[in-house]
Every structure is written in structure tokens, then in C-alpha cells.
C-alpha positions as CSV (number, residue, x, y, z in Angstrom):
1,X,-16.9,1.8,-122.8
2,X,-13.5,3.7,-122.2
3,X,-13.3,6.7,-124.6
4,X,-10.0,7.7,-125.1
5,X,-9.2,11.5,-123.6
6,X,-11.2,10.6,-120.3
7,X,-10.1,9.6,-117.4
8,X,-12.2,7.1,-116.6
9,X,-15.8,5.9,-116.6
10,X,-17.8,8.2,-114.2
11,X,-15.3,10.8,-114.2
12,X,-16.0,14.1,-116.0
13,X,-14.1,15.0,-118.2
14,X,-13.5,19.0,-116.8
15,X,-11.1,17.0,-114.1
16,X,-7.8,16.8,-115.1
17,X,-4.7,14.6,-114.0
18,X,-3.1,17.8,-112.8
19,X,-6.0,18.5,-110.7
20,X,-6.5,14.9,-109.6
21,X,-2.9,15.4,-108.4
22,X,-2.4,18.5,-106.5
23,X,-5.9,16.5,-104.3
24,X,-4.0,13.8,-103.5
25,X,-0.7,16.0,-102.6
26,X,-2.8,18.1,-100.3
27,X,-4.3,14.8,-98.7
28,X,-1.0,13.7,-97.8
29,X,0.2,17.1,-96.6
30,X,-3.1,17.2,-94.2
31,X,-2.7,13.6,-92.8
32,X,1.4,14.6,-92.3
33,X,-0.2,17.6,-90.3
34,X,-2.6,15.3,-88.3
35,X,0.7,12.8,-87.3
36,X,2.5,15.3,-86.3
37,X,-0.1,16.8,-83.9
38,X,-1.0,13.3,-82.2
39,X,3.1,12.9,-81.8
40,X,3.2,16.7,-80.3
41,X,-0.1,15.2,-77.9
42,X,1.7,12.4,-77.2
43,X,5.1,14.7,-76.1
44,X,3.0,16.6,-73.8
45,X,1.2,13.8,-72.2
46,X,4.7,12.4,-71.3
47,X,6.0,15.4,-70.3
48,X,2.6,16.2,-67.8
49,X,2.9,12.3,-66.6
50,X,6.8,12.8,-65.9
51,X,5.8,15.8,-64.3
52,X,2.8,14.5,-62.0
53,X,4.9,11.6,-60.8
54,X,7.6,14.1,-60.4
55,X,5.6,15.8,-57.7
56,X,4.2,13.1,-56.3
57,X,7.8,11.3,-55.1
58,X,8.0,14.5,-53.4
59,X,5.4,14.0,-50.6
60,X,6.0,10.9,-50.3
61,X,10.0,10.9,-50.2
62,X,9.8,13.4,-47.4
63,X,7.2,11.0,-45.7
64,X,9.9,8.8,-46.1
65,X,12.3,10.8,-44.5
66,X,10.1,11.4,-41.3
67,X,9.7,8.0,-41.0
68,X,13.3,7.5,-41.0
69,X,14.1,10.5,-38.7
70,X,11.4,9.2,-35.8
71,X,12.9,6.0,-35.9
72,X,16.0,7.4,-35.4
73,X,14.8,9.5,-32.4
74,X,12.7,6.6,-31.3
75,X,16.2,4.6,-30.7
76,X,18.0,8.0,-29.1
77,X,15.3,8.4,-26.8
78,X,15.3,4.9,-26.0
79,X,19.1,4.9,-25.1
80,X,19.3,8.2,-23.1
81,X,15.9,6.7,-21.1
82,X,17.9,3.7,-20.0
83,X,20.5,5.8,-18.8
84,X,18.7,8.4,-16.8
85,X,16.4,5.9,-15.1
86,X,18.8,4.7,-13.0
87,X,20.8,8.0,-12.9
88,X,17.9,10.0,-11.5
89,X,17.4,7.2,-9.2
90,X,20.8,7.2,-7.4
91,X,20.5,10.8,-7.8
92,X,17.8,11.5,-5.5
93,X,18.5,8.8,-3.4
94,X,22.2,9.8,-3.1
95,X,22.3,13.6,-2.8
96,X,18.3,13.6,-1.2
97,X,19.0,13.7,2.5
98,X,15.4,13.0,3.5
99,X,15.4,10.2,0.9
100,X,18.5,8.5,2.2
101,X,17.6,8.3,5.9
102,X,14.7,6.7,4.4
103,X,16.8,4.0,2.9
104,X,19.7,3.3,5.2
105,X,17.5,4.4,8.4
106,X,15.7,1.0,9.1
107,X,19.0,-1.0,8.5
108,X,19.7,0.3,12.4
109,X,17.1,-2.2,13.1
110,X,18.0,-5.6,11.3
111,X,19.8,-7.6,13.2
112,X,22.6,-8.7,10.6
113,X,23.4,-4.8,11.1
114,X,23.4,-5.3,14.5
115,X,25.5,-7.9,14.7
116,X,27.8,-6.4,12.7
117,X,27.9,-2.9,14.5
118,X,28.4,-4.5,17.7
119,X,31.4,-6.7,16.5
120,X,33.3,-3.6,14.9
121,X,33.0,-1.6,18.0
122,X,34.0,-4.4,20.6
123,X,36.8,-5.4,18.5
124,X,38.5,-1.9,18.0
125,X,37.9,-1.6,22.0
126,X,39.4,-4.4,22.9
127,X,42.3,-3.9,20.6
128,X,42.5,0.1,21.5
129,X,42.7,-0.9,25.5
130,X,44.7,-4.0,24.4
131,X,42.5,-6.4,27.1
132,X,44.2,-9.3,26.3
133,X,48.0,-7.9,27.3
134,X,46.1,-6.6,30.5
135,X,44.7,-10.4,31.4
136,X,48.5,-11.7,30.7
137,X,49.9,-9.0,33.5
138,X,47.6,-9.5,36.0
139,X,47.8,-13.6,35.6
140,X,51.5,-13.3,35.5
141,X,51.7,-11.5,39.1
142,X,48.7,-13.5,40.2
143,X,49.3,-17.0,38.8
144,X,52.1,-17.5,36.4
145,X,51.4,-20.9,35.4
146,X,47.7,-19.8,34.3
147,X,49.2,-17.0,31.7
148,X,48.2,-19.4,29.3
149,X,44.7,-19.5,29.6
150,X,44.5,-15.1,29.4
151,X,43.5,-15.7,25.2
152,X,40.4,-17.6,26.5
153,X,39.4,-15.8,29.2
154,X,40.1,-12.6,26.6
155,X,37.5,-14.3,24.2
156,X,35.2,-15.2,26.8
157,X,34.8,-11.4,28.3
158,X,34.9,-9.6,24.8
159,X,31.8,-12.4,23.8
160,X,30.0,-10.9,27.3
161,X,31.1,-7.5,26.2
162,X,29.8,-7.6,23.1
163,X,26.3,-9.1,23.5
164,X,26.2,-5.9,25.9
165,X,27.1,-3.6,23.0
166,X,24.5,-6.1,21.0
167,X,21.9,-4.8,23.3
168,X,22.6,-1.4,23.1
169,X,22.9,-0.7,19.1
170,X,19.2,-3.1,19.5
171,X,17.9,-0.2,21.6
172,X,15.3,2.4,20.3
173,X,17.9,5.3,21.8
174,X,20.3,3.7,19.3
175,X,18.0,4.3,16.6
176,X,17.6,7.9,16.8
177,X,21.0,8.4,17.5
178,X,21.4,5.9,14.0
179,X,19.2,8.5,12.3
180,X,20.0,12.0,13.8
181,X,23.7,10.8,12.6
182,X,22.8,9.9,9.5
183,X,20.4,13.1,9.1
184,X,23.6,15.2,10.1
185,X,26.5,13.5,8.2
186,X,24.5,13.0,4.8
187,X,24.4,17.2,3.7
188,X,28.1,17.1,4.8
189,X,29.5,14.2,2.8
190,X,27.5,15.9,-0.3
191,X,28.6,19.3,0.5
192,X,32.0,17.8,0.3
193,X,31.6,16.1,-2.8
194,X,30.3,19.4,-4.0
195,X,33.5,21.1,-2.9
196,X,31.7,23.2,-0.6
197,X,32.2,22.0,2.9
198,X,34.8,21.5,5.3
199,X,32.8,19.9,8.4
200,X,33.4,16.4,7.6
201,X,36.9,15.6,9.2
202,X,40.4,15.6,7.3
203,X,43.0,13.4,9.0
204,X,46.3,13.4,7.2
205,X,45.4,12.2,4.0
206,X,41.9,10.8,4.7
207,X,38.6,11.8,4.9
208,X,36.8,10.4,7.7
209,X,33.5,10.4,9.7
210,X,33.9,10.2,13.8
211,X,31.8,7.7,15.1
212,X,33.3,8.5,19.0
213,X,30.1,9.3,20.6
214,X,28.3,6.3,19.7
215,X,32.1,4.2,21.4
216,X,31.8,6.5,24.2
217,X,28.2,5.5,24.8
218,X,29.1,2.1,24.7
219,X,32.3,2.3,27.0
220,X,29.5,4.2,29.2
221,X,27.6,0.7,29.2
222,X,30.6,-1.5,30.0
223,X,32.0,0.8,32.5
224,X,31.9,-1.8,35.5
225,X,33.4,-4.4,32.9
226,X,36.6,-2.3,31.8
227,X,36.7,-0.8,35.3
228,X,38.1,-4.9,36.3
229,X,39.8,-5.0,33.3
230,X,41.9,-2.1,33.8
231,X,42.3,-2.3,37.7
232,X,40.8,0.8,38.5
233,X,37.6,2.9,38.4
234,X,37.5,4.6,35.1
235,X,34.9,7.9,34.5
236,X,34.1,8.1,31.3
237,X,33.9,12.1,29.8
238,X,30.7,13.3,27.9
239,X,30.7,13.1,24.5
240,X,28.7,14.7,22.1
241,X,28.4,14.8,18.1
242,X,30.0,18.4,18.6
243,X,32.9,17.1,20.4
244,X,36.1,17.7,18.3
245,X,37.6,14.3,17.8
246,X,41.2,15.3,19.1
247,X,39.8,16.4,21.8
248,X,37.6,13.1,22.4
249,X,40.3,11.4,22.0
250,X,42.7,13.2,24.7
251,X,39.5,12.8,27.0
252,X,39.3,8.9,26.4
253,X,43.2,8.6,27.4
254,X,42.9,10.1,30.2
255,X,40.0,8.0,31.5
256,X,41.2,4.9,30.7
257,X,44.8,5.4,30.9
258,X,46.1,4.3,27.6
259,X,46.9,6.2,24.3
260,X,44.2,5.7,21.3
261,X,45.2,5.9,18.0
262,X,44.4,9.4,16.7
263,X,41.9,7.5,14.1
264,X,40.3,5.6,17.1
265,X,36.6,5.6,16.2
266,X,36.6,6.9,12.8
267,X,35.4,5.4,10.0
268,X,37.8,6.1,6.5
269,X,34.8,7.7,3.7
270,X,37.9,7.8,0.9
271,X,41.3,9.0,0.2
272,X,42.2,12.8,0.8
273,X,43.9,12.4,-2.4
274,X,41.5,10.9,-4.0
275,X,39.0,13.4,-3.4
276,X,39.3,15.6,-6.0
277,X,38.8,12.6,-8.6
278,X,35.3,11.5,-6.7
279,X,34.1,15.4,-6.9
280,X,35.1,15.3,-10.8
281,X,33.2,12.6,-11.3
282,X,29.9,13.5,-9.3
283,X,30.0,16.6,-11.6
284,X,30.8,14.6,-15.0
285,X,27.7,12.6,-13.4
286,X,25.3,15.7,-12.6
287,X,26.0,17.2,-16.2
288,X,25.7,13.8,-17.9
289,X,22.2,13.4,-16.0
290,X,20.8,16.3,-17.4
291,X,22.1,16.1,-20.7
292,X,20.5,12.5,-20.9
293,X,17.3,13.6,-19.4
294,X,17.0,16.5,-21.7
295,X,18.0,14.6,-24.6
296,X,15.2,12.3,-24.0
297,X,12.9,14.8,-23.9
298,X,13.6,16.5,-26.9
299,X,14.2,13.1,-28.9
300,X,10.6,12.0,-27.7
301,X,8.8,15.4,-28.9
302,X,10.9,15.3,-32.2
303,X,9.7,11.8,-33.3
304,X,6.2,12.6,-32.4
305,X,6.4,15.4,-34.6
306,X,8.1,13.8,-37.2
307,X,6.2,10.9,-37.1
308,X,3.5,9.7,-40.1
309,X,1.9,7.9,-37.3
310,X,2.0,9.2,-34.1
311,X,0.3,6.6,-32.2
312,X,2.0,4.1,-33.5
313,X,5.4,5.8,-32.8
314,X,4.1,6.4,-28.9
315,X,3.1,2.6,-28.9
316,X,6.6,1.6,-29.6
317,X,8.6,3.9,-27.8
318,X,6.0,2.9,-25.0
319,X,6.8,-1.1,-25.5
320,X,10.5,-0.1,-26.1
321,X,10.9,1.8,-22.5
322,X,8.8,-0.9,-20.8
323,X,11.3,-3.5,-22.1
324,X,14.1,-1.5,-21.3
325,X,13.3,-1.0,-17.5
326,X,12.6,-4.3,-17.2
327,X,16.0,-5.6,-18.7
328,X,17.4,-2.9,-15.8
329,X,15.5,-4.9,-13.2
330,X,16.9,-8.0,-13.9
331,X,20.5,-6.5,-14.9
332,X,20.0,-4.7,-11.1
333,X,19.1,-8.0,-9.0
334,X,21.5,-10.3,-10.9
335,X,24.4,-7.5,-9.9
336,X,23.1,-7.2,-6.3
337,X,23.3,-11.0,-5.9
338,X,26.6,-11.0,-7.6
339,X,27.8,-8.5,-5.5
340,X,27.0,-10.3,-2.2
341,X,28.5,-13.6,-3.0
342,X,31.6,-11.4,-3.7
343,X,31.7,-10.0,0.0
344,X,32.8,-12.4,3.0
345,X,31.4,-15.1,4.5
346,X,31.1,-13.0,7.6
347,X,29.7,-9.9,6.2
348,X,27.5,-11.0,3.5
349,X,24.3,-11.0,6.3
350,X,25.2,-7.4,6.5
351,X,26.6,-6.3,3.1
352,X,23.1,-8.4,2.1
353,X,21.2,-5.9,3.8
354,X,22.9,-2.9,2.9
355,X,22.8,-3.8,-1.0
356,X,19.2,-5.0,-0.7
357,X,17.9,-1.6,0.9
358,X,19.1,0.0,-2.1
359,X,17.8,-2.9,-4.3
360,X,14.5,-2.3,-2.9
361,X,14.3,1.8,-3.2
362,X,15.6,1.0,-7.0
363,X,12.7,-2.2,-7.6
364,X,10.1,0.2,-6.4
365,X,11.2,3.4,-8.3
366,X,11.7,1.2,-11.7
367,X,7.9,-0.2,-10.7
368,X,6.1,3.1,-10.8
369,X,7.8,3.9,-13.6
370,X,6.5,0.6,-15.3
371,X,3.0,1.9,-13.7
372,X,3.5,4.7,-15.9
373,X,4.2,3.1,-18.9
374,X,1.6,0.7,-19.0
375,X,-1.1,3.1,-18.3
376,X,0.1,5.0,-21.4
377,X,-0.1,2.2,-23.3
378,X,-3.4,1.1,-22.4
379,X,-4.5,4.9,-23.2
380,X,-3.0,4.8,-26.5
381,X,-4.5,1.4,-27.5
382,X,-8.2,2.3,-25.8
383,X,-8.4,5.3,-27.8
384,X,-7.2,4.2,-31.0
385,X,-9.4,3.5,-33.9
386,X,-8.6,0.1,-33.6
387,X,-12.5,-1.8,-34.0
388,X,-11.8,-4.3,-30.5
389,X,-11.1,-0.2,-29.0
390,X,-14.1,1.3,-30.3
391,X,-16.2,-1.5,-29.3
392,X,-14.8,-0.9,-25.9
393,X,-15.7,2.5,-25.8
394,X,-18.9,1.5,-26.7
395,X,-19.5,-0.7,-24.4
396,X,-18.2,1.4,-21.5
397,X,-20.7,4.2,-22.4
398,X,-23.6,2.2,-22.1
399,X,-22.7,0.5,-19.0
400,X,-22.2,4.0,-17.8
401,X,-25.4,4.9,-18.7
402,X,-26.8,1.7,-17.6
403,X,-25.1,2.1,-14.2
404,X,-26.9,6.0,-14.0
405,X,-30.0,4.9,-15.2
406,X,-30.8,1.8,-12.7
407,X,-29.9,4.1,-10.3
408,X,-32.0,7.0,-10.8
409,X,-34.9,4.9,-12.6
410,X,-34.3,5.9,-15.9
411,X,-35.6,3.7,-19.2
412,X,-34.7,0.1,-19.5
413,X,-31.3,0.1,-22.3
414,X,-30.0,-3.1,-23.8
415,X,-27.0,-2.7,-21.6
416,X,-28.9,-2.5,-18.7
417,X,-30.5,-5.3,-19.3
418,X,-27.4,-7.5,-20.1
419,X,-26.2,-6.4,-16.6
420,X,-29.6,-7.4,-14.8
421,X,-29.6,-10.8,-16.8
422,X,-26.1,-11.6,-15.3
423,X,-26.0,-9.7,-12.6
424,X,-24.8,-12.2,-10.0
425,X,-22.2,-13.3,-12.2
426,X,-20.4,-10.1,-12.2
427,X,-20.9,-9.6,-8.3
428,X,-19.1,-12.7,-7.6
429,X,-16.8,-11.9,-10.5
430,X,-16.2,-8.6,-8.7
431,X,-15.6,-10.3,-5.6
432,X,-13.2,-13.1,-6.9
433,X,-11.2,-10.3,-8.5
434,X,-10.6,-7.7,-5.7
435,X,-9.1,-10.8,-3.4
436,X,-7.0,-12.3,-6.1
437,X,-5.5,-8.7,-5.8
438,X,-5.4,-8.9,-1.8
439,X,-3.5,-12.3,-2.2
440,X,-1.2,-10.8,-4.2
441,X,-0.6,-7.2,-3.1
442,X,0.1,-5.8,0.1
443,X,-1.7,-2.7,1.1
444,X,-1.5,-0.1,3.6
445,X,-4.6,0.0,5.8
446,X,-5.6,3.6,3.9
447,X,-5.2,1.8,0.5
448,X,-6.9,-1.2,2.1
449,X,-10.0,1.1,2.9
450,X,-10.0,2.6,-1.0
451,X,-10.2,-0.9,-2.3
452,X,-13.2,-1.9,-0.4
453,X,-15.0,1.3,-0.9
454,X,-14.5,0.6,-4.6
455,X,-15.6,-2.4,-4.3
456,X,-18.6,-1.6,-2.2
457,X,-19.6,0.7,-4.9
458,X,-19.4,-1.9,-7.6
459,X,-21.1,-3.9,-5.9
460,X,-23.9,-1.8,-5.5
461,X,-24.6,-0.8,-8.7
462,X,-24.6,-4.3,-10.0
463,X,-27.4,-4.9,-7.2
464,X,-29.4,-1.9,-8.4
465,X,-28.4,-2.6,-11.9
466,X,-30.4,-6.2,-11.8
467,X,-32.9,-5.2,-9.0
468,X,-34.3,-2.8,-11.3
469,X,-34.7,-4.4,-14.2
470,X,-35.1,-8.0,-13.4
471,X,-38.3,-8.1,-15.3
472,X,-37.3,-7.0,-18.8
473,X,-34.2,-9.5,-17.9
474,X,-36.1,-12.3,-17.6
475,X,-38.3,-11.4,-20.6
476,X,-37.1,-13.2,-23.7
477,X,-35.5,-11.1,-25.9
């Protein structure tokens, strides 16, 4: 029952409202202090979560920026590559005397070149002795009513005259003479594009390279001819390569009794006024060349470095230079064939061979260089971590062992005995593959002699391979 003065049932009565208060105040004051901590908690953890991903962007927004920057070298090095390949190419076969002769030496023997040789020089002999004016007199004070038929008989002996010439430029004394003029001229013409020669002959306002010993030589050969022409025994002087042209010249005059034009058997290299512009721009050419080559090289290194994934970067700036040289392949024969069809009719058999000497030394330069490439690739990928690599690797080693073990008797492994259980297949296989590759290749005998050595090998340890463990190789298991 509720008694008045108490404050309720159960209570005592020693506890007063007042004190029953100032509890319930301090309770709230404690659980105010308790909200206000977790809210402080909460604060911090923000502020340490802001703070962690704060630092985390960091590593990975420079990561970020690598990748970027080796992409970025990637496509640098892939542009300055595309322009030194052919640059260093035309650059050593250009300014390299030994690999020029290379180049243009065996065009002395195809007969296009012949052919072509042997027409220039019978045509600027006939018209330097002016044959045809020659025939006319002697038919006029012989028979004037057969002056009409001096253009045939013209064509008839400068046909015979130049099948003679034919023969000689098809001779192997033309062919040295072809290289030991070519050997000699070459570190002129570059000297002179360098600025730093004066051999090569200035006449007037052109710069031109004497061919009069190789006329001389063939005047030599048609001496009785002209002699029958001209109406009088003609003794040709001795010409040599040291000759002075002027003084060739005079010398040819006064054998043959006419007057040569002072640029009679000289061939025009370029302009005397233009040569200032053409040694400009072999310079701009020389210092362009090695700034793209050195360029590439430090683009290369940079996006290795750079690089989050280095073997993936070298993979694709591999691909990327293999497509590249093969794009200048194509680009290369589609120009060489444009170029011919652009010559004439009567000089494309020649021009053709000119512009496919050069094709060739550029196809085959270009192919080592894809050599090159593709072995780096096949490096990178055969090492990588890559599970179809490791296997690989794998299986390589055990072969290898395999391979030493039949040999020197060693224990029985499972990849010996995979080899012993198939071992014919693999020495046909080996066979098959080595002549595909003689169908299809064309060897020197040397290179001939390394490929059947190899094969003789692999043959060999196939043979031992199953010979010595045919027995665990026909076990089951």
C-alpha cells in the first residue's frame, strides 16, 4: 500500500527526489560523454581512411604515369626506327665503297647492261665522227645516184659496230675495268659530296666523270672498221684512267681527224650549281641519321625503364618494328616497280636492273633485320612465365637430359622413354623438315655442310635415344 511521504513501494525512504535527480542528470551527462567519443572515433577513422587511400592513389597514379610515358616512347621509338632502317641502309651502301662495288659490280655482267652500255658508246661514236656525213661524201664522188642509200648502209655498219662493242663490255677485261672504275670513282664522288675533293672533273658548270678510256678501248677494237670509214689508217693514242680528259681529247682529234666535243665521253653526275644544294643535303641527311638512330635508342631504354611491364613493353615494340619493316618492304618493291614502268620502253631492261640491285641489297638488309626481331621475340615469349613457356622449358630440359643420358648410358627418364617409343617418328620428322627447308632456301655449299651436320646429329641421338631404351619403351606404362 502507498504511504504517503515515500516514494514509492520498494524504495527507502532515506532516497530523496533530489537525489533521485542529480542520478539521472549525471546519467545523461555520461551517455552525452560516450556519443561524443564514438563521434570523435568516427572523425578519426574517416580521417585515417581519407588518409590511406590518399597514399594509396599515389603509387598507383605514378604507375599510371609510367604506363603512359612507355607508351609514349614505345611510339617514338617506333617512328625514329622506321626512319633509320632505311637511312643506315642507303647509308652504308652509298658512302661504303666496298659495299657499293658489291652492288653495282655484277650489273657489268647482265646483259640488259650490256646492251645498254654498248648502244651509248656506238651512238656517241658514230655521232662524234659523224659516219653517216662520211658515207654521203664518199657515195657522192663515187656514185651520186646511190647517196640515198648512205642512212642504211650507216645503220647497217653501226649494227656490226656495235655487236663488236657488245662483245667487248661482255668480256671479263671489261669487268675489272667495270670494277677498278667503280672502286676508284666511288671515294671521289663522296669526297665531293663531302666538300672535300677536287679529283672528279668540273666542266663549265657540270660535274662529270670521264669514261674516255673505256671509248678509247673500244675505238681500239673497231680500228679496221673506222679506218674504211674515215679513208685512212687511224692509230689510236693510249689512254689510261690517269689521262687528263683535255688532253684525251686533243689525242683522239688528232687520230681520227675530227674535233670531239670537249664533253665527248663524259658522263654528267649533276649540276656544278647545284652542288652545293646536294652536299647540304647529304649533311642534313648524316645529322638526321644519327639523331634518329640515337633517338631510338634512348626512347627504347626509357620505356623499358619506365615500363610496369617490361616484357610486355619489349613484346610490343618487338611486334611493332617487325610490322614496321615489313610495311617498308612492300612500300620499297611497290616503288621499285613504279619506278621502272616510269622509265622508257628501251631502258627499262636496264633501269630494271639497276633499281633491282639496290632492291635486292635493301630486301636482304630489312630480312636480317626481321631475323633479329623475331628471335627476340621468341626469346621474350620462351622465357616468360607464360604456363605453354614453362612447359616448354620443361620439356626441353628433359629431352636434354634424355639426349645425354642415352648417350652415355645413364638411367631410363620418362623423357627418354617417350623419345625411344616414337623414335622413328621424329627421325623421319627430322628428315621431312630439313628438306622442306632445302626446297625453300638456297644455301651456300658451307651453310649446306652446317645443315647436314646438324641434322646428322639429330639424327643420331634420336637413334641412340630409342636404341637404348627400346625395352622400357615397349613396356606398358
Amino acid at each position: 500500500m502507498f504511504v504517503p511521504g515515500t516514494i514509492g513501494p520498494g524504495v527507502p525512504p532515506s532516497i530523496s527526489a533530489e537525489s533521485l535527480s542529480f542520478g539521472a542528470t549525471q546519467g545523461k551527462g555520461t551517455a552525452m560523454s560516450d556519443q561524443g567519443d564514438i563521434e570523435e572515433v568516427k572523425a578519426e577513422v574517416d580521417r585515417l581512411k581519407g588518409e590511406v587511400e590518399r597514399l594509396e592513389a599515389k603509387p598507383e597514379k605514378r604507375r599510371r604515369t609510367r604506363r603512359i610515358f612507355a607508351v609514349v616512347f614505345v611510339v617514338i621509338a617506333v617512328i625514329c626506327a622506321s626512319a633509320a632502317t632505311p637511312g643506315l641502309w642507303a647509308r652504308r651502301t652509298v658512302y661504303d665503297t666496298n659495299r657499293f662495288v658489291a652492288v653495282v659490280g655484277p650489273l657489268a655482267a647482265d646483259p640488259a647492261i650490256q646492251q645498254a652500255l654498248a648502244t651509248k658508246l656506238t651512238t656517241s661514236v658514230f655521232a662524234a665522227l659523224d659516219v653517216q656525213s662520211r658515207v654521203e661524201s664518199a657515195l657522192s664522188d663515187a656514185a651520186p645516184r646511190l647517196v640515198f642509200i648512205a642512212g642504211p648502209i650507216t645503220n647497217g655498219v653501226e649494227g656490226f659496230v656495235q655487236d663488236q662493242v657488245q662483245k667487248i663490255i661482255a668480256s671479263s677485261q671489261f669487268q675489272q675495268f667495270w670494277t677498278d672504275t667503280l672502286t676508284r670513282l666511288h671515294p671521289q664522288v663522296i669526297a665531293v659530296l663531302n666538300g672535300s675533293s677536287e679529283v672528279v672533273q668540273v666542266q663549265g658548270n657540270q660535274v662529270v666523270f670521264n669514261y674516255l678510256p673505256l671509248v678509247n678501248q673500244a675505238l681500239t677494237q673497231m680500228s679496221q672498221t673506222l679506218s674504211g670509214i674515215i679513208g685512212h689508217q687511224i692509230t689510236l693514242p693510249t689512254i689510261t684512267a690517269d689521262t687528263v680528259p683535255s688532253q684525251a681529247i686533243a689525242a683522239l682529234n688528232t687520230a681520227l681527224g675530227v674535233t670531239l666535243p670537249s664533253t665527248f665521253g663524259s658522263v654528267v653526275l649533276f649540276q656544278g650549281n647545284q652542288l652545293q644544294t646536294i652536299q647540304n643535303a647529304a649533311s642534313v641527311f648524316d645529322k638526321t641519321l644519327v639523331a634518329a638512330i640515337a633517338l631510338f635508342l634512348i626512347s627504347v631504354v626509357l620505356a623499358l625503364v619506365l615500363s610496369t611491364n617490361r616484357r610486355r613493353t619489349l613484346l610490343e615494340l618487338t611486334v611493332a618494328l617487325i610490322v614496321v619493316v615489313v610495311l617498308e618492304r612492300r612500300f620499297a618493291i611497290s616503288e621499285s616497280n613504279h619506278l621502272i614502268s616510269m622509265m622508257q620502253p628501251a631502258n627499262q631492261a636496264a633501269g630494271g636492273a639497276i633499281v633491282n640491285a639496290f632492291l635486292s641489297s635493301l630486301l636482304l638488309t630489312t630480312k636480317r633485320t626481321l631475323w633479329v626481331l623475331f628471335a627476340i621475340l621468341v626469346v621474350a615469349l620462351v622465357s616468360g612465365p607464360y604456363p605453354w613457356a614453362v612447359q616448354l622449358r620443361t620439356w626441353v630440359v628433359d629431352g636434354s637430359k634424355a639426349a645425354v643420358g642415352a648417350v652415355r648410358g645413364a638411367d631410363i627418364g620418362p623423357a627418354t622413354v617417350w623419345i625411344g617409343a616414337h623414335r622413328e617418328a621424329l627421325m623421319i620428322g627430322g628428315g621431312v623438315v630439313a628438306a622442306v627447308f632445302l626446297l625453300f632456301s638456297s644455301l651456300s655449299l658451307g651453310w649446306f655442310l652446317v645443315l647436314l651436320l646438324v641434322v646428322a646429329a639429330y639424327e643420331f641421338v634420336i637413334y641412340r635415344i630409342g636404341a637404348a631404351n627400346a625395352p622400357a619403351a615397349a613396356t606398358p606404362g
